[in-house]
C-alpha positions in Angstrom: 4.4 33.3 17.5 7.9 34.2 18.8 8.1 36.0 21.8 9.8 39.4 22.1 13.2 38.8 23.9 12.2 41.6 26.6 9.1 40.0 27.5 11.1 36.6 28.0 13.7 38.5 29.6 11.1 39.9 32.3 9.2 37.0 32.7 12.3 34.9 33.4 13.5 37.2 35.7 10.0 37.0 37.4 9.9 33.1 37.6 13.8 33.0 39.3 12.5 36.1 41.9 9.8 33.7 43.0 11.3 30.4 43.3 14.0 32.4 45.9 16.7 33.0 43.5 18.7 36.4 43.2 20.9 37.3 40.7 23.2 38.9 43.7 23.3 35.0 44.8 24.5 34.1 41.4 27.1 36.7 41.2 28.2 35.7 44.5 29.0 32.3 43.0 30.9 34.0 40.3 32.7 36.1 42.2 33.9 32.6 44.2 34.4 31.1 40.8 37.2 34.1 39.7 38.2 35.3 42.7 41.8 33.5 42.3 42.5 34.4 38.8 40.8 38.1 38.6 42.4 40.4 41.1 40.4 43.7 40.8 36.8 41.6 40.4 34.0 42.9 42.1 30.3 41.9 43.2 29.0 44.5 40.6 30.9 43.0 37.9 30.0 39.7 38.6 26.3 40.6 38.3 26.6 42.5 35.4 28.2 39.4 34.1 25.0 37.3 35.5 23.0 40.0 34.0 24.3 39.7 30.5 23.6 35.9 30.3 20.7 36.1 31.2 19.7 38.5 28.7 20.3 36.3 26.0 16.9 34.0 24.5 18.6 30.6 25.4 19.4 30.8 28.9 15.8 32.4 29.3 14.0 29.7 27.2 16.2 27.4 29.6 15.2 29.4 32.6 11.5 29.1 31.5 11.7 25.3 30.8 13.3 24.6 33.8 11.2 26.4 36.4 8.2 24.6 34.6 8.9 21.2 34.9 9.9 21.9 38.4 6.9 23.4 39.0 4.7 20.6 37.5 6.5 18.1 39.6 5.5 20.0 42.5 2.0 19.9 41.3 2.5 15.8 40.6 1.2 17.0 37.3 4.1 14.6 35.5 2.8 11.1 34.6 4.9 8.4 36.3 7.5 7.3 36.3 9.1 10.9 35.6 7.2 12.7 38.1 9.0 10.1 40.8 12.6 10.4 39.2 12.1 14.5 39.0 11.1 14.7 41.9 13.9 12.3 44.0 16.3 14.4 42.0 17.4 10.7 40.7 21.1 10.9 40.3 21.3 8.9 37.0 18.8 11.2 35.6 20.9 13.3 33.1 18.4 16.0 31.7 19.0 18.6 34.4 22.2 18.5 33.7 22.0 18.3 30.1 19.4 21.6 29.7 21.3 23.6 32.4 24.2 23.0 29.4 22.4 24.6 26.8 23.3 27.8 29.2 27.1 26.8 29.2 27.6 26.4 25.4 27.0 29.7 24.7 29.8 30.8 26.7 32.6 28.3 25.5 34.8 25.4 27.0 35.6 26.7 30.5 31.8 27.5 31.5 31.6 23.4 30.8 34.8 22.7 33.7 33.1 25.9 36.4 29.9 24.1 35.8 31.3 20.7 36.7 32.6 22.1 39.8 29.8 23.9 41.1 27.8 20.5 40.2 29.8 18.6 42.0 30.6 20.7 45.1 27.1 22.6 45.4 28.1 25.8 47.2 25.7 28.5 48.6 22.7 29.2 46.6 22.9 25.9 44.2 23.3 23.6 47.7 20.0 25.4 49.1 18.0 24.7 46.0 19.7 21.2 45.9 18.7 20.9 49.5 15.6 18.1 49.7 14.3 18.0 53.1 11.8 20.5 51.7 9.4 18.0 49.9 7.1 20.7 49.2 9.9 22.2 46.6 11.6 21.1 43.7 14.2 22.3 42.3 15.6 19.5 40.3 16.6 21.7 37.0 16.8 25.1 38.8 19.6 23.9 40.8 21.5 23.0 37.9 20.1 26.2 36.1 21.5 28.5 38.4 24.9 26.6 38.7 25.0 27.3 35.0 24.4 31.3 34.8 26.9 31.6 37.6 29.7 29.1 35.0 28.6 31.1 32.2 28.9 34.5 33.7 32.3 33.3 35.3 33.6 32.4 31.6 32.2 35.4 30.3 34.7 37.6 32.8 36.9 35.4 32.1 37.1 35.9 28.3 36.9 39.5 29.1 39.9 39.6 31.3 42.8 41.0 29.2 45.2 39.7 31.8 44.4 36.3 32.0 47.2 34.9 29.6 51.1 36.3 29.2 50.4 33.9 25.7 47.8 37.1 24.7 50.0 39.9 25.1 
């Protein structure tokens, strides 16, 4: 049976409150993200962006998914070897990456270079979750998870800004 978007919607929203995430956090990573190239941005228009994303089925079904398998690993419910490699956050494991890009695609090609560089440079909110001197905690795909709301909501403003190009006038 397929779920009603505003019950995914909720529950998502549930599962990211209790694994520590806000969605004030992720706007605060969008806000860093188009600070340089938005002049009049704000906080609240950042998490409206955040908010809008996360409306949308796939980035919950991705939320969901994520948070899950997390979760499981935490339990050492995974049979070996992938409960080891989820759980080391192994770098040459791939799949983090690759369903925290299901959240990118919807929002076009710049989501995929502001995800790369909040991969790579892990600020705030994503470098706590990423943090793993915790071993009680993992957070192996909701790193990556939260890195990619914050690139999609970032391309979002983006294609919203009217400004952005002299080529669109």
């Amino acid at each position: 049976m397929v779920q009603s978007s505003s019950k995914l919607h909720k529950v998502a929203l549930e599962r990211l409150k209790e694994r520590g995430v806000s969605l004030e956090e992720i706007a605060e990573l969008v806000y860093d993200l188009q600070k340089p190239y938005i002049t009049d941005i704000s906080m609240e228009i950042c998490l409206e962006n955040v908010r809008s994303v996360i409306k949308k089925r796939e980035v919950q079904n991705t939320i969901l998914t994520g948070i899950e398998l997390d979760v499981l690993c935490e339990q050492g419910k995974l049979s070996s070897p992938l409960q080891e490699i989820i759980q080391e956050d192994e770098g040459l494991y791939g799949i983090d990456e690759i369903l925290a890009l299901s959240i990118v695609n919807v929002y076009g090609s710049i989501g995929f270079t502001n995800y790369g560089f909040l991969d790579k440079t892990k600020p705030k909110l994503i470098a706590k979750l990423d943090d793993h001197q915790n071993k009680d905690q993992t957070h192996t795909f909701l790193d990556d998870i939260v890195g990619a709301i914050a690139a999609a909501a970032a391309s979002r403003l983006a294609h919203d800004d009217p400004g952005i190009s002299d080529i669109m006038k």
